[in-house]
KOLFI-721812 format. One line per field, with one value per residue (C-alpha): residue in three letters; residue number from 1; x, y, z. Coordinates in nm, 3 decimals, decimal comma. Layout:
residuo (Ala:...)
num (NUM:...)
c1 (X:...)
c2 (Y:...)
c3 (Z:...)
! end
This chain:
residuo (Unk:Unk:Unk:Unk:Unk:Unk:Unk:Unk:Unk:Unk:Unk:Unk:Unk:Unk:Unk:Unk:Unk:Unk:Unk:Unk:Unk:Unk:Unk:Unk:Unk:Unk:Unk:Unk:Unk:Unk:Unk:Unk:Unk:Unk:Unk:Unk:Unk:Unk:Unk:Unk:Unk:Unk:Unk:Unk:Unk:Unk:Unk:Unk:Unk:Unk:Unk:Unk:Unk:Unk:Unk:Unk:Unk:Unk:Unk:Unk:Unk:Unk:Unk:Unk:Unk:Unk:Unk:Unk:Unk:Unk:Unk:Unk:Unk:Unk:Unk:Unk:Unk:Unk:Unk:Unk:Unk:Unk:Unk:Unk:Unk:Unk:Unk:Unk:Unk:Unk:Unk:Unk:Unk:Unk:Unk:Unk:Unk:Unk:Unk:Unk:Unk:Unk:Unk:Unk:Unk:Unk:Unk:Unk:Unk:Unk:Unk:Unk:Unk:Unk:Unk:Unk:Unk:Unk:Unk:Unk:Unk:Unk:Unk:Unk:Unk:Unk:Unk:Unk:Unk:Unk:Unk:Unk:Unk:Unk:Unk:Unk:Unk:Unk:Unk:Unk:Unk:Unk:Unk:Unk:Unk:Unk:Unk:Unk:Unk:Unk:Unk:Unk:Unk:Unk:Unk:Unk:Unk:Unk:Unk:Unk:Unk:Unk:Unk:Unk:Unk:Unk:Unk:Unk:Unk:Unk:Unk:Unk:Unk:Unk:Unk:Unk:Unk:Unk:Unk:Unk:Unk:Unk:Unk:Unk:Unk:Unk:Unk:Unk:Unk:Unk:Unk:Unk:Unk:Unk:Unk:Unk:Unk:Unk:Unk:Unk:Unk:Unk:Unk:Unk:Unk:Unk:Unk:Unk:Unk:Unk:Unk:Unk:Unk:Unk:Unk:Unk:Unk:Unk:Unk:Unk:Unk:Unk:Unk:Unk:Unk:Unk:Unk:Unk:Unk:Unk:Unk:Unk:Unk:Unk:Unk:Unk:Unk:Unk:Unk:Unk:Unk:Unk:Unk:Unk:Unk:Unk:Unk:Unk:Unk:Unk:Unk:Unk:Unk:Unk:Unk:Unk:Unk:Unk:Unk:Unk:Unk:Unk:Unk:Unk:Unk:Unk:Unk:Unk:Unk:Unk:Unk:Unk:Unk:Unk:Unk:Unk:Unk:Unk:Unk:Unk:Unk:Unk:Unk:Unk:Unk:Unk:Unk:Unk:Unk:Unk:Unk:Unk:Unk:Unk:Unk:Unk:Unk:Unk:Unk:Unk:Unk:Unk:Unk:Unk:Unk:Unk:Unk:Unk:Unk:Unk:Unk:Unk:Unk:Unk:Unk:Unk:Unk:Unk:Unk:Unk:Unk:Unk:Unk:Unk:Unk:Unk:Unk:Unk:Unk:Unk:Unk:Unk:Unk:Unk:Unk:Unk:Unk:Unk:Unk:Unk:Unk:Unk:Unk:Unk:Unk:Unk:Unk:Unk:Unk:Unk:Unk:Unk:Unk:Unk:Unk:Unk:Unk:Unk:Unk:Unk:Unk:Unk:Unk:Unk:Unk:Unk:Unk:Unk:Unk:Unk:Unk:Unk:Unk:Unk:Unk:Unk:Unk:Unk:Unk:Unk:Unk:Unk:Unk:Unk:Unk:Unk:Unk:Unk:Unk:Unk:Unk:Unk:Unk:Unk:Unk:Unk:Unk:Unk:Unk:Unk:Unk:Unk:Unk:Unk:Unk:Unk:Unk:Unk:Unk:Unk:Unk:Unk:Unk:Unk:Unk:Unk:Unk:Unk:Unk:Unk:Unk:Unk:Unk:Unk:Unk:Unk:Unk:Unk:Unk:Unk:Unk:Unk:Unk:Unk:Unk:Unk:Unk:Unk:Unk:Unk:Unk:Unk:Unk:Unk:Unk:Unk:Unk:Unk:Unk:Unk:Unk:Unk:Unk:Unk:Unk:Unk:Unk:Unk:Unk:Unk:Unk:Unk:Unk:Unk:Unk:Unk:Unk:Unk:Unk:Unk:Unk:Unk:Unk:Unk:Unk:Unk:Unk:Unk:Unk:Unk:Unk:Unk:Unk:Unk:Unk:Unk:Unk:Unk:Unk:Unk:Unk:Unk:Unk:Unk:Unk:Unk:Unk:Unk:Unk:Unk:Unk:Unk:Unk:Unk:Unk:Unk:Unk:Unk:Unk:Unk:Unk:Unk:Unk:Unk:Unk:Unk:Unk:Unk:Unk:Unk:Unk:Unk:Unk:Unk:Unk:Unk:Unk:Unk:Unk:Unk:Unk:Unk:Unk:Unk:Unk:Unk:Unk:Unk:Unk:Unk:Unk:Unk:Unk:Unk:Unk:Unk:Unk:Unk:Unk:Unk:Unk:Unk:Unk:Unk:Unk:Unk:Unk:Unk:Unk:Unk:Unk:Unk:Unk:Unk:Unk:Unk:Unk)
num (1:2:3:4:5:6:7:8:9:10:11:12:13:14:15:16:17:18:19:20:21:22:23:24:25:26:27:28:29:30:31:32:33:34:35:36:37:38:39:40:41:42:43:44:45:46:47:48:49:50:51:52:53:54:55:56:57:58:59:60:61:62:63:64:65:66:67:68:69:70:71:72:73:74:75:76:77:78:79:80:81:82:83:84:85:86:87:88:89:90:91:92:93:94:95:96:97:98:99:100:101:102:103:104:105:106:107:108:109:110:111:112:113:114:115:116:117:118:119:120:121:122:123:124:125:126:127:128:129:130:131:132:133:134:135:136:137:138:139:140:141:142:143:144:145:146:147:148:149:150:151:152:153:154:155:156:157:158:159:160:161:162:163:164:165:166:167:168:169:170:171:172:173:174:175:176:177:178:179:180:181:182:183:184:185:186:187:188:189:190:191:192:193:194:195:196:197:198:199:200:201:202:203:204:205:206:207:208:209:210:211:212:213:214:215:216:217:218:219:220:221:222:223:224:225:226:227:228:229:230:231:232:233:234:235:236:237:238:239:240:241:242:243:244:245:246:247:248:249:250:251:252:253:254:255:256:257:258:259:260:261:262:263:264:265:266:267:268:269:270:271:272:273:274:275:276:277:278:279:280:281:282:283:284:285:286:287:288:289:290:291:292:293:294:295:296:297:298:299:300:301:302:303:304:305:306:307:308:309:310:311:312:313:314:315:316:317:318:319:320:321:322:323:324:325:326:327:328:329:330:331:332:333:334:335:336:337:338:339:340:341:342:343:344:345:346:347:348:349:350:351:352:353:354:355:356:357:358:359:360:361:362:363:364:365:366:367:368:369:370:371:372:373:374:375:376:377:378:379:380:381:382:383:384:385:386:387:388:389:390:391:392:393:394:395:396:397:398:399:400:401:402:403:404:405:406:407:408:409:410:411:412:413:414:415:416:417:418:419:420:421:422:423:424:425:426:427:428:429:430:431:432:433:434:435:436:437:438:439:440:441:442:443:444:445:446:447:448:449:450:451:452:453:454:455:456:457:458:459:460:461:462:463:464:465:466:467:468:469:470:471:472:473:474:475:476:477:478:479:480:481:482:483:484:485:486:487:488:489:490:491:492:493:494:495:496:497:498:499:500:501:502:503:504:505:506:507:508:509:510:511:512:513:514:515:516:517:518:519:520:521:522:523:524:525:526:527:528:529:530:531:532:533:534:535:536:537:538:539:540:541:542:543:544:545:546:547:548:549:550:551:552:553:554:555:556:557:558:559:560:561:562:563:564:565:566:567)
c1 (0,000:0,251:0,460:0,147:0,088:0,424:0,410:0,089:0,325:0,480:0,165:-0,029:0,290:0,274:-0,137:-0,092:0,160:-0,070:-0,353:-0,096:0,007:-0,353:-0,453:-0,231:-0,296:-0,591:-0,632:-0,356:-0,551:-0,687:-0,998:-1,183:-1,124:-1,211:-1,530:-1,541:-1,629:-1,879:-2,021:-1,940:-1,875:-2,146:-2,024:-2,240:-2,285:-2,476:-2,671:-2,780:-3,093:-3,263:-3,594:-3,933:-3,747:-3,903:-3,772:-3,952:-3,818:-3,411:-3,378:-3,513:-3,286:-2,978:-2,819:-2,769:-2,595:-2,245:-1,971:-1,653:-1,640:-1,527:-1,812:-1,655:-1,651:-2,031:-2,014:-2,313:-2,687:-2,956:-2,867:-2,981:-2,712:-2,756:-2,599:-2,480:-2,688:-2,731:-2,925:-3,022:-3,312:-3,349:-3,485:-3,580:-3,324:-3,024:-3,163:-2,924:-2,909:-2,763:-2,400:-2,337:-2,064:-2,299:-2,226:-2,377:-2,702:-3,055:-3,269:-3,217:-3,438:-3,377:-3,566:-3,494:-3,616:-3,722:-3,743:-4,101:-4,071:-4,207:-4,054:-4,028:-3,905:-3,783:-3,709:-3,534:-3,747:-3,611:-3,344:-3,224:-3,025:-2,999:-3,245:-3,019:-2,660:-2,449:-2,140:-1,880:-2,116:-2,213:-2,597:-2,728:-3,090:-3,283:-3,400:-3,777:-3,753:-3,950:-4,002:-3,844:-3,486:-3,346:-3,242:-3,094:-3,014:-3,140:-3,093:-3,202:-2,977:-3,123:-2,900:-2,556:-2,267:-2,055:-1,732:-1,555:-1,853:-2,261:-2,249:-1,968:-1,900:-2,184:-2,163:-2,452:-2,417:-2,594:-2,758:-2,466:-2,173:-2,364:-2,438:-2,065:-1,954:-2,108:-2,043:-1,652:-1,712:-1,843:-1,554:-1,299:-1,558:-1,612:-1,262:-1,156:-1,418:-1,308:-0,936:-1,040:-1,227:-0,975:-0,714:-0,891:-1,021:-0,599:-0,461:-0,699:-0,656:-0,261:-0,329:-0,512:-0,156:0,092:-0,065:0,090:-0,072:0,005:-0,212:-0,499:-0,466:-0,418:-0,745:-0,900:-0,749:-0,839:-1,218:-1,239:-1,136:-1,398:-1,651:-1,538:-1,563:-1,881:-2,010:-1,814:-1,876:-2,231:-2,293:-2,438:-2,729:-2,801:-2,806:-2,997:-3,259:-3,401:-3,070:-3,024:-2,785:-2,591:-2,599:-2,377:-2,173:-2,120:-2,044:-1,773:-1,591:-1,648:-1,530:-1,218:-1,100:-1,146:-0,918:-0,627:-0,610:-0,623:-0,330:-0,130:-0,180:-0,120:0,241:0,323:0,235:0,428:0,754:1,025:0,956:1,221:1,072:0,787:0,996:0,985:0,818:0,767:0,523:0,304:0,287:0,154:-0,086:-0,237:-0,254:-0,462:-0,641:-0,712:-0,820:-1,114:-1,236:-1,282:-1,394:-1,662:-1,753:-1,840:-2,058:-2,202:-2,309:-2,303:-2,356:-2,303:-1,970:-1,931:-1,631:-1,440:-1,484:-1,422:-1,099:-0,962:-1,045:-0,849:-0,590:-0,541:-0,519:-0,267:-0,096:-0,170:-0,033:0,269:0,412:0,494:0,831:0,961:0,898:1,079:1,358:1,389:1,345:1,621:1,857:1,820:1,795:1,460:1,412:1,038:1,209:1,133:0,771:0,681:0,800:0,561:0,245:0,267:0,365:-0,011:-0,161:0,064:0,062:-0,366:-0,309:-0,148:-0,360:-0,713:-0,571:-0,480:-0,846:-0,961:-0,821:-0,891:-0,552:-0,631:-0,985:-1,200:-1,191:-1,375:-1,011:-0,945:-1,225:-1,195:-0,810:-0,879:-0,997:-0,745:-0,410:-0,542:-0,590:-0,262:-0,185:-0,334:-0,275:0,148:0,125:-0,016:0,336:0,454:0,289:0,392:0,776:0,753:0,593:0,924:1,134:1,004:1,039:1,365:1,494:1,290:1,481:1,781:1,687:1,655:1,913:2,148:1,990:1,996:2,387:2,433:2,295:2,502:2,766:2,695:2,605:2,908:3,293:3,473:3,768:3,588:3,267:3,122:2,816:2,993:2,924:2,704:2,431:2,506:2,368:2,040:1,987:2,090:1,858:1,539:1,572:1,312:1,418:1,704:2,038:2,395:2,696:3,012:3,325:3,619:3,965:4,263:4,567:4,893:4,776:4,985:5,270:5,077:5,066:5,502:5,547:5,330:5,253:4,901:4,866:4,898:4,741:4,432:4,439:4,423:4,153:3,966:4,043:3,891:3,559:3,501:3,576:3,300:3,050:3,083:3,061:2,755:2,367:2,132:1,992:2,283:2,495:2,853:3,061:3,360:3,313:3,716:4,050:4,050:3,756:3,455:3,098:2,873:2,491:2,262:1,936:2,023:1,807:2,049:2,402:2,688:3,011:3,322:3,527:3,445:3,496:3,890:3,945:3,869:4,110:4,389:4,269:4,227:4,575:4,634:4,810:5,240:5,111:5,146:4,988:4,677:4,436:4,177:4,036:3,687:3,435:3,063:2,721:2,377:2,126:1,798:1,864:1,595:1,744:2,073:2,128:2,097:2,312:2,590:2,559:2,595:2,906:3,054:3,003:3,161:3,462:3,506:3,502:3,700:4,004:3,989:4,035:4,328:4,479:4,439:4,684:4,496:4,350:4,026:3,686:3,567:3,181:3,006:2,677:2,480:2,454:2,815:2,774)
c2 (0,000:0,237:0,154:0,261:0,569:0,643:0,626:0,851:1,149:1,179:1,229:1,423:1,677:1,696:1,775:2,034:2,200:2,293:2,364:2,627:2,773:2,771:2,952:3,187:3,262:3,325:3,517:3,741:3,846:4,193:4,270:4,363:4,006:3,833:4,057:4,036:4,412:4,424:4,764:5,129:5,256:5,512:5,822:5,773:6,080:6,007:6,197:6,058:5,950:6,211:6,049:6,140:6,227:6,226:5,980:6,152:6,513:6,365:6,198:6,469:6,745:6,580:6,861:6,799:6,513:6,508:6,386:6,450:6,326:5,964:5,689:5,529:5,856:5,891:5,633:5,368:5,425:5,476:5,692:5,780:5,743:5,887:5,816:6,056:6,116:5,821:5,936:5,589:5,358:5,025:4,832:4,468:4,412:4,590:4,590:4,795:4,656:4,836:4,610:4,686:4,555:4,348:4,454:4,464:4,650:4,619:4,672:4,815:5,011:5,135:5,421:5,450:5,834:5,846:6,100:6,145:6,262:5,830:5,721:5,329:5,180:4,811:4,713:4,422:4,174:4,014:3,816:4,140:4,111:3,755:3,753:4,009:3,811:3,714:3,496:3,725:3,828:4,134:4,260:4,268:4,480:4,473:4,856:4,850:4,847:5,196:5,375:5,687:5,681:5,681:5,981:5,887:5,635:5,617:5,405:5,404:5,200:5,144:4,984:5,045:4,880:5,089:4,882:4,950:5,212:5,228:5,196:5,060:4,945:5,105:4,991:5,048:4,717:4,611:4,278:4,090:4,263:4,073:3,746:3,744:3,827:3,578:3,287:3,454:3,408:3,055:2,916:3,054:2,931:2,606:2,528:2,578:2,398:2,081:2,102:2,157:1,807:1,653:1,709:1,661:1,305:1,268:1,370:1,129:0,832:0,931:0,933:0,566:0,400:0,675:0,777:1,123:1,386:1,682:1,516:1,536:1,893:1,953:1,839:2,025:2,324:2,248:2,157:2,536:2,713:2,560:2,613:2,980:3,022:2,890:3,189:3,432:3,421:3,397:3,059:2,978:3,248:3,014:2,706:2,862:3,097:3,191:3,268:3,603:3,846:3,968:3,571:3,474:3,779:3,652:3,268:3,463:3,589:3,224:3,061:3,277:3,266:2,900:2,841:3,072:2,867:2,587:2,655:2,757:2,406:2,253:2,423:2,286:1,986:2,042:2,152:1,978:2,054:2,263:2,552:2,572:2,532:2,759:3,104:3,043:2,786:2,971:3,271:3,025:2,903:3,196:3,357:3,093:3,054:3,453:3,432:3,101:3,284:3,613:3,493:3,308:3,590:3,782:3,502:3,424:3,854:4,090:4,365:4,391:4,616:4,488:4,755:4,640:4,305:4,359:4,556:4,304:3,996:4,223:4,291:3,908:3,792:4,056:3,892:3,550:3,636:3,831:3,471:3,364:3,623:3,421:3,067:3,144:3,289:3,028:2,795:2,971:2,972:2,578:2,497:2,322:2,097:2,292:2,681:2,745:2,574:2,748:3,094:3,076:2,884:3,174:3,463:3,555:3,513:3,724:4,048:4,000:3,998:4,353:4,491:4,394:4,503:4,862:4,853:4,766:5,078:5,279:5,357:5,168:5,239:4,961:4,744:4,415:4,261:4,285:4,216:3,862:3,859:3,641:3,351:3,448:3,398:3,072:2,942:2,974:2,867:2,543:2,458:2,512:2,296:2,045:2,058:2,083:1,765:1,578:1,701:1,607:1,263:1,228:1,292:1,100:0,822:0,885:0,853:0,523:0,403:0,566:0,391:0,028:0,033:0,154:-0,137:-0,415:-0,286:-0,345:-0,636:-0,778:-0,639:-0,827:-1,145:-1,161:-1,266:-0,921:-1,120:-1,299:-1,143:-1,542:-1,593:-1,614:-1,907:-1,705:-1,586:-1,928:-2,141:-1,897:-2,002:-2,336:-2,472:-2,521:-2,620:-2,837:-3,175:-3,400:-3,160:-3,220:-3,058:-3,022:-2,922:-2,780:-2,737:-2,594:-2,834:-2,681:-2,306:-2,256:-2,272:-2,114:-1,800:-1,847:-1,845:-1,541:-1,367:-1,266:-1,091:-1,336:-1,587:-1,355:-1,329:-1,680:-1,709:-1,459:-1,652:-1,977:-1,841:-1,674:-2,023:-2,173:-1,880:-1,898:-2,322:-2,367:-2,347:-2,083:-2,083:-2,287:-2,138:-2,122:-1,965:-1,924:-2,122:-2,080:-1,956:-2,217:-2,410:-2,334:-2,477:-2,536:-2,686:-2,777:-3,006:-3,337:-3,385:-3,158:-3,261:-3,064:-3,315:-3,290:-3,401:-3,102:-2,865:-3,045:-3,092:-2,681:-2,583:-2,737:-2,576:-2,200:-1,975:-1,882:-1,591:-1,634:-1,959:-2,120:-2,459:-2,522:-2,806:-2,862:-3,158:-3,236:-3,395:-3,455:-3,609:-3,605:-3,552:-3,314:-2,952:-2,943:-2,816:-2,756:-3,066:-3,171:-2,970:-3,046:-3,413:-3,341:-3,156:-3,360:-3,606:-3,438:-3,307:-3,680:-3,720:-3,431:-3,589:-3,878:-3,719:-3,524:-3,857:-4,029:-3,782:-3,424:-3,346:-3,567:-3,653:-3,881:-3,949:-4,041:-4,156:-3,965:-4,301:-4,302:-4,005)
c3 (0,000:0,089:-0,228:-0,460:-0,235:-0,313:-0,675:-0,697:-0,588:-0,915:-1,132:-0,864:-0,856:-1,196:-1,202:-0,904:-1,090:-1,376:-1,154:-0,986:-1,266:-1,414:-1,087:-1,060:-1,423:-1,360:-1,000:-1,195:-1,484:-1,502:-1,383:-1,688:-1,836:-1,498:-1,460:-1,088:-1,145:-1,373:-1,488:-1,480:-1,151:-0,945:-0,749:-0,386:-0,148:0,170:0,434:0,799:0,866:1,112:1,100:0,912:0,607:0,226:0,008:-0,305:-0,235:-0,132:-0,471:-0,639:-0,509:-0,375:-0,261:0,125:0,045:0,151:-0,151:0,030:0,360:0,388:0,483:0,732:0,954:1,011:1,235:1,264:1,198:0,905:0,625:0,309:-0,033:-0,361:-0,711:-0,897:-1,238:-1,495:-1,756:-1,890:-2,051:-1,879:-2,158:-2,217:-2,486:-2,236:-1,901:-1,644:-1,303:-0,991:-0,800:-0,475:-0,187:0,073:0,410:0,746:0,783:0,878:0,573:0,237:-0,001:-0,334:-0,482:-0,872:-1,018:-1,388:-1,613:-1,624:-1,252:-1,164:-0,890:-0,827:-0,511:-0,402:-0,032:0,174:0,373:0,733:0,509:0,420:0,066:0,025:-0,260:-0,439:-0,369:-0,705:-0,693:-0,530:-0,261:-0,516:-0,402:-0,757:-0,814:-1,124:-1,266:-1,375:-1,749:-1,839:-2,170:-1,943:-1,868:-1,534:-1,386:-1,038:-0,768:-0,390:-0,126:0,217:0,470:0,764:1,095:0,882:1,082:0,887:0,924:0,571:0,494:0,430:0,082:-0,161:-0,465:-0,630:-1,025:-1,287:-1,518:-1,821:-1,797:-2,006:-1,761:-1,485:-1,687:-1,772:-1,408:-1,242:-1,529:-1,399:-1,107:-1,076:-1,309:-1,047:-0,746:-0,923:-1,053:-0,659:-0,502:-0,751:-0,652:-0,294:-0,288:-0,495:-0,269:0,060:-0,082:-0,206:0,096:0,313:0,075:0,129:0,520:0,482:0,352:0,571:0,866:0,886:1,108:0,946:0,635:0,833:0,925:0,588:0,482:0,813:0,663:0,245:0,365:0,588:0,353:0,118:0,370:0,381:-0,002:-0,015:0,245:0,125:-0,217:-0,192:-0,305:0,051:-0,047:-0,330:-0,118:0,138:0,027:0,360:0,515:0,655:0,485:0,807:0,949:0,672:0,734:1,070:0,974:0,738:1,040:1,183:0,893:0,827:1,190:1,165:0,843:0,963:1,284:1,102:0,848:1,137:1,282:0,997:0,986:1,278:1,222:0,880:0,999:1,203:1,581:1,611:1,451:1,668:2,035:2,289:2,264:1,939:1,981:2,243:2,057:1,811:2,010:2,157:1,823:1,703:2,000:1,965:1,573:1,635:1,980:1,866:1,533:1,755:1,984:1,657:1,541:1,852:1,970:1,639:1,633:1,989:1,981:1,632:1,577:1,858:1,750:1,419:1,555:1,775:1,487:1,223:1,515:1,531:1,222:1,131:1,474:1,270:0,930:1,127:1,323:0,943:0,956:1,278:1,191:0,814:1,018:1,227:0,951:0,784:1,051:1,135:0,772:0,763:0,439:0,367:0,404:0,094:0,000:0,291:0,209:-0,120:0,049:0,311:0,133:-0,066:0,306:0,460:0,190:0,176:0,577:0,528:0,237:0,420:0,784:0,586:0,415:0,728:0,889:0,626:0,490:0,160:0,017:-0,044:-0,304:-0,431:-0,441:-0,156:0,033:-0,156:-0,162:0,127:-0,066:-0,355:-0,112:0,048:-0,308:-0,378:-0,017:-0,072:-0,402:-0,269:0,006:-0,148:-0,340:0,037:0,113:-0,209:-0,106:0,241:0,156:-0,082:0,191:0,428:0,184:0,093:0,419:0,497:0,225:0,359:0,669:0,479:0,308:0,635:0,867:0,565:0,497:0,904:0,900:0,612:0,828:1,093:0,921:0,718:0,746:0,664:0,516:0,267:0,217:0,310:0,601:0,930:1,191:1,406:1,036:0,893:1,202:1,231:0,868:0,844:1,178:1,115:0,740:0,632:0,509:0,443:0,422:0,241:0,510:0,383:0,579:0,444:0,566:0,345:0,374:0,537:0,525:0,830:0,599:0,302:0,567:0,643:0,272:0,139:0,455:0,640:0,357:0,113:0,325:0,316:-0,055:-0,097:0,172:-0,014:-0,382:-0,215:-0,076:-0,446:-0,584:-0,328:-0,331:-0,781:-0,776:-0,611:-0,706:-0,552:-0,209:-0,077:0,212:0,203:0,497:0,674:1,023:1,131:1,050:0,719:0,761:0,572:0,551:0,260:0,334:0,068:0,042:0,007:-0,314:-0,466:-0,364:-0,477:-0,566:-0,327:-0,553:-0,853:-0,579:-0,541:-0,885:-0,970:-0,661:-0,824:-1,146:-0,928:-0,992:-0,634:-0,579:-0,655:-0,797:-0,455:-0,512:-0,273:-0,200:0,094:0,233:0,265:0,556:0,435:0,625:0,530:0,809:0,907:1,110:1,282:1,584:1,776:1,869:1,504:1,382:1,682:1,595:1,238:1,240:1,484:1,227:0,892:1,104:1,132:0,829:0,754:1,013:0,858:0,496:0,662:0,794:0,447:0,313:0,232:-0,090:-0,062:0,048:0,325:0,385:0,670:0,774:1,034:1,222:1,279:1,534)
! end
């Protein structure tokens, strides 16, 4: 199992790289051939609700409306917000709709003035705009197709938040500008949600053969964020029709608080322990502690304090996206093996982290990008460390094989005679005892190699040690063990159904050029008995170094048999 899990890697590394690259293609595209922004953009001046106002006579003459100060300084309320002049039919063969951001309020009612001095108004129900929401979480109203044209925009915002502003984003599009940007929008939606699932459904088949942790939080993390895209983008509108407007705005907060906490665990469950010790690690923790709670609180109370809230969330996930310059550092400095996968899975989070913490604040103004550059950075996020996980998953192999191939060398090692490269006694009994069936032993002594070692030396002696065991090792069939059991005695067991000949083994000695030609020959004990235990195998040797002594006593150079009897 783990050997096909292993070979998946290659293709799927191949597959995510084109999805990357396809991605990244795409999320970097401009925005006119994307269409996230559909439509020609509306200049919106507001003035506070003071109660008992006209609708007919502000849209008419708009001239206590305030065009310069920013939005976000009136503070929360009801308030009234007026387009600037349009001067266009809404017709049945190009109807114009109205695109506006969807953000936290209490109702919503759009007043559209015509040229023949009509005035027709639409307003929100307890779901608020979820009846309006297009892909991209864009409220989307239709203009009443009249023969007049339309002169001007109104809105009345009642129980504005007013977070990022009351009202933004204001675009006047033509029916085929929204068609195409929500057919935009659901390819990038749709082509995510597909790679999402694909590699959660990977990652856990991956899990089923490996068993790795940090594969689990992976998936935690993949399956979030798709949870969070399909708020955030509106889809969960769709889904749910009777779903309030400002309760998916709060599972949003939930949702996003959830995924950063979870990509931070995933991380350290990613990278060697090391990078995570010490402060490092509680800071860490507290962070993501900080991001799920607060995202929770939101959730749980809005719009009780909802700036503060909204404040201390943005606060922490700036803290969030901020622990990613530490960990590379430290990653850096103790050379981690993932440095670098991890410097481009984290890098789009931590830039959107800065860019929606400035819009946030106000320093940036706002901007349909950003408010989804969320979803946009933890794209790329995921789609990288699924690389991550396909390099990690390498590694991890290569060093089990690292691992294998150390412990099978050191076991080699230990089971075999350093001189000649032959089993030694101790890895030759473990395999010979406890063969099944009838076996062939065969001991072998080399004649006078006490003198063989005067005449060339240890190191000749060696040589020719090491000339003989190549001899034995190349002369027999397969499966049957040869080693070196002494100084110059060597062993060679085979089944006795296939009996090797003593006396071919003699005759191709003489025939072996030993090293300074020095002329060598061996003598030869054999038995045939079972090794079913120790005390076969005792009994049986006892028997061919009989046999062997009595070949040495007949005068060297020859082969004595005996029968296991004789023991």
């Amino acid at each position: 199992m783990r050997r096909v899990a292993f070979g998946m890697l290659g293709g799927l590394k191949n597959c995510l790289l084109a999805l990357a690259a396809c991605t990244l293609l795409w999320c970097g595209a401009p925005a006119w051939a994307q269409a996230g922004v559909a439509g020609k953009p509306l200049r919106v001046c507001v003035l506070r609700d003071t109660g008992g106002m006209d609708a007919a006579a502000l849209i008419r003459r708009p001239g206590r409306f305030d065009c310069t100060t920013p939005q976000h300084q009136f503070g929360p309320g009801s308030y009234w917000a007026v387009s600037e002049d349009i001067d266009q039919r809404s017709r049945s063969r190009a109807p114009l709709n109205v695109r506006i951001a969807s953000l936290w309020q209490q109702g919503l009612t759009l007043h559209v003035l015509y040229s023949d001095g009509s005035i027709h108004s639409q307003g929100t129900d307890a779901r608020g705009v979820t009846p309006y929401i297009q892909l991209g979480a864009i409220v989307e109203q239709p203009l009443p197709r009249l023969q007049a044209r339309v002169v001007r925009l109104m809105w009345h915002v009642e129980g504005a938040s007013n977070l990022r502003g009351i009202l933004l984003g204001a675009r006047l599009s033509t029916g085929q500008q929204s068609e195409h940007a929500n057919l935009s929008m659901a390819a990038l939606y749709a082509g995510f949600a597909g790679l999402a699932i694909a590699l959660i459904i990977y990652n856990l088949a991956l899990w089923g053969a490996l068993r790795h942790r940090f594969q689990l939080y992976y998936c935690m993390m993949v399956g979030l964020l798709l949870a969070y895209t399909f708020s955030s983008s509106g889809a969960l509108a769709w889904a749910w029709p009777d779903i309030a407007n400002n309760t998916r705005l709060r599972i949003n907060y939930l949702l996003v608080g959830s995924t950063g906490t979870a990509a931070l665990v995933f991380a350290r469950s990613f990278f060697e322990e090391r990078i995570f010790a010490g402060w490092l690690g509680r800071y860490a923790t507290w962070v993501g502690v900080a991001v799920t709670g607060i995202g929770l609180f939101y959730f749980l109370t809005a719009p009780f304090a909802i700036q503060a809230v909204d404040l201390a969330f943005t606060c922490a996930f700036v803290a969030l996206a901020a622990a990613v310059v530490p960990v590379l550092w430290r990653a850096w400095r103790l050379r981690s093996n993932y440095l670098w996968l991890f410097a481009i899975a984290w890098g789009a989070p931590l830039l959107t982290s800065v860019l929606r913490a400035l819009a946030n604040i106000h320093i940036l103004p706002w901007s349909f990008w950003i408010d989804n550059s969320t979803i946009l950075a933890m794209i790329v996020e995921a789609i990288v460390s699924s690389l991550a996980v396909a390099y990690r998953i390498r590694l991890l192999r290569d060093e089990r094989d690292d691992a294998i191939e150390r412990e099978v060398m050191m076991r080699r090692l230990a089971d075999t005679d350093p001189l000649t490269g032959l089993l030694n006694r101790r890895a030759f009994l473990h395999q010979a005892i406890g063969r099944i069936g009838e076996q062939l032993l065969l001991i072998i002594d080399l004649d006078h190699f006490k003198r063989v070692n005067e005449t060339l030396g240890h190191d000749g002696g060696d040589e020719v040690l090491r000339v003989f065991a190549r001899m034995l090792r190349t002369s027999v069939p397969q499966g049957t063990l040869v080693a070196r059991i002494g100084g110059e005695e060597f062993a060679i067991l085979t089944p006795a159904e296939a009996p090797i000949e003593p006396e071919a083994l003699l005759v191709r000695l003489r025939q072996m050029r030993m090293p300074f030609d020095v002329q060598v020959t061996a003598s030869i004990g054999t038995c045939r008995g079972t090794l079913a235990s120790e005390v076969d195998w005792k009994a049986l040797y006892r028997v061919a170094d009989a046999a062997l002594f009595e070949a040495k006593s007949a005068g060297r150079d020859r082969v004595r048999h005996a029968l296991r009897d004789a023991a």
